[in-house]
C-alpha positions in Angstrom: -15.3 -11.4 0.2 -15.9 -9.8 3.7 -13.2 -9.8 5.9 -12.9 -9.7 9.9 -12.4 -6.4 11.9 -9.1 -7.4 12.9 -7.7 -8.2 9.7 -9.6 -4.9 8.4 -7.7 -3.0 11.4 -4.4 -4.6 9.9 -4.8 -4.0 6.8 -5.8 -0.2 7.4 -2.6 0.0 9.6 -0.7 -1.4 6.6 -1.6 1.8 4.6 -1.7 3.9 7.1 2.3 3.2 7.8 2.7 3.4 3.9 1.5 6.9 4.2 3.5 7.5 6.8 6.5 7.2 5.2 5.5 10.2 2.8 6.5 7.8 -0.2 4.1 10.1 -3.1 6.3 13.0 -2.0 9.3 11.6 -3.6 9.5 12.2 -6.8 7.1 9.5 -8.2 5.8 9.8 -12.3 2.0 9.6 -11.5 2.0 13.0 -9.2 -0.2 15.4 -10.7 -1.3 13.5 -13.0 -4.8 12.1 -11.5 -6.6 12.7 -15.1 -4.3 9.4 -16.3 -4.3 7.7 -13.7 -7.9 7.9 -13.4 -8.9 8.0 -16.7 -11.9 6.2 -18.3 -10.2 5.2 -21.9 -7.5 2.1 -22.6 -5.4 4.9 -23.9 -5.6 6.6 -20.9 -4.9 3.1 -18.8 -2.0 2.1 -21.0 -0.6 5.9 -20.5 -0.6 5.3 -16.9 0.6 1.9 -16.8 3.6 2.9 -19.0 4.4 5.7 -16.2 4.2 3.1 -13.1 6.6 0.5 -14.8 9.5 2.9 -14.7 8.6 4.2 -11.5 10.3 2.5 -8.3 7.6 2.8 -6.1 5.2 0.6 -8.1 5.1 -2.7 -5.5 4.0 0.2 -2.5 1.3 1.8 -4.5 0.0 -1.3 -6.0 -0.4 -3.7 -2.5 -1.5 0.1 -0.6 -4.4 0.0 -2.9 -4.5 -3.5 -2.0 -5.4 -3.0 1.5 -7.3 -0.3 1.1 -9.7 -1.7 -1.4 -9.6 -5.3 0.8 -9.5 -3.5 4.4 -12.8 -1.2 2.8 -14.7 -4.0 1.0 -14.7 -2.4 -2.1 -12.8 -1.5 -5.3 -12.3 1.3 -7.4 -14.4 1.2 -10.7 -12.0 2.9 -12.7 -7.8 3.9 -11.6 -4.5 2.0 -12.2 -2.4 2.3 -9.3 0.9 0.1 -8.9 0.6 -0.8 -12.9 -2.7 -2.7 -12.6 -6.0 -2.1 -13.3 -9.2 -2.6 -11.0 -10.0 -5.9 -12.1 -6.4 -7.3 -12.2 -6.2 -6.0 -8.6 -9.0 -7.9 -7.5 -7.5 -11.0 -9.0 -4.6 -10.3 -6.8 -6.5 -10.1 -3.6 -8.8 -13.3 -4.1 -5.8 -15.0 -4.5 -4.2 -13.5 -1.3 -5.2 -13.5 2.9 -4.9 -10.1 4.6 -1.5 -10.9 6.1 0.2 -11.5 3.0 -1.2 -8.4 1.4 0.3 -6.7 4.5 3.8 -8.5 4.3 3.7 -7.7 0.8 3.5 -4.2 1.3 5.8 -3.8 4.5 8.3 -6.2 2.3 8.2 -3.7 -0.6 8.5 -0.7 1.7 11.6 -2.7 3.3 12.9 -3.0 0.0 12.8 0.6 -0.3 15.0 1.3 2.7 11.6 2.3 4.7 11.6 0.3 8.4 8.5 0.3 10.6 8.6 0.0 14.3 6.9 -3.5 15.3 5.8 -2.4 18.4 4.0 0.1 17.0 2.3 -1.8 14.6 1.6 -4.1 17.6 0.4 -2.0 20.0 -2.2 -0.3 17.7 -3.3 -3.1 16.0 -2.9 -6.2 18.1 -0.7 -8.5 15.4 2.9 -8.1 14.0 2.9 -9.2 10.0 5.9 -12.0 9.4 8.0 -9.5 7.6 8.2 -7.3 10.5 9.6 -9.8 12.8 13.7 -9.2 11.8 13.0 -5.7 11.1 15.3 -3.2 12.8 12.9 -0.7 15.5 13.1 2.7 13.3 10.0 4.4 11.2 11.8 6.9 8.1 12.9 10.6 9.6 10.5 12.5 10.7 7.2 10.1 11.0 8.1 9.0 14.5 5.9 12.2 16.3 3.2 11.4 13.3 2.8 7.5 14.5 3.2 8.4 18.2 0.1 10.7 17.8 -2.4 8.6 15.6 
């Protein structure tokens, strides 16, 4: 289901601040390992799912694809990222607006000790997501310079 620009400009925001905070650099199971996660067999699927269940990242990954998928208009074909597969992912978004996908994912990243300037979020994207409301003003070390400059 199309969405508007502006909630297409959130939602990109929303995954752009996820990669901001540099989250796939730490340490998570699926790194390197594209061939599973991307694979075309249930074996392959089942592999990868296995990996993101123990991984503590999972809820990041999963509502970052997400917003992705729902900010673009499209789906992956084949991929399981945040333990789900495409069609379970799209059973996720009908069932969710924009702004709860973003709150979902800013929530998770909060979760994670992660905190993302609102005024920032703001002031590129013209809204503020609910969970960002009570949120202390700090992005994680080192991707204040990389926000100030996209």
């Amino acid at each position: 289901m199309p969405i508007s620009s502006t909630d297409a400009r959130m939602l990109d925001a929303a995954a752009d601040v996820s990669h901001l905070a540099h989250w796939t650099n730490m340490g998570v199971p699926c790194r390197g390992k594209v061939d599973v996660f991307f694979g075309r067999t249930d074996t392959e699927s089942e592999r990868a799912i296995t990996l993101c269940t123990v991984c503590k990242f999972q809820a990041v990954c999963l509502y970052t694809t997400i917003a992705e998928e729902m900010a673009a208009d499209y789906y992956y074909i084949f991929g399981v990222s945040g333990g789900l597969v495409p069609q379970q992912r799209r059973a996720i978004m009908a069932s969710l607006t924009p702004l709860q996908v973003v709150d979902k994912l800013l929530t998770a990243l909060h979760q994670l000790g992660f905190a993302i300037e609102a005024s920032y979020f703001e002031k590129k994207h013209g809204r503020v997501p609910t969970s960002l409301l009570d949120v202390p003003n700090a992005l994680p070390a080192g991707t204040e310079a990389e926000a100030s400059q996209s």
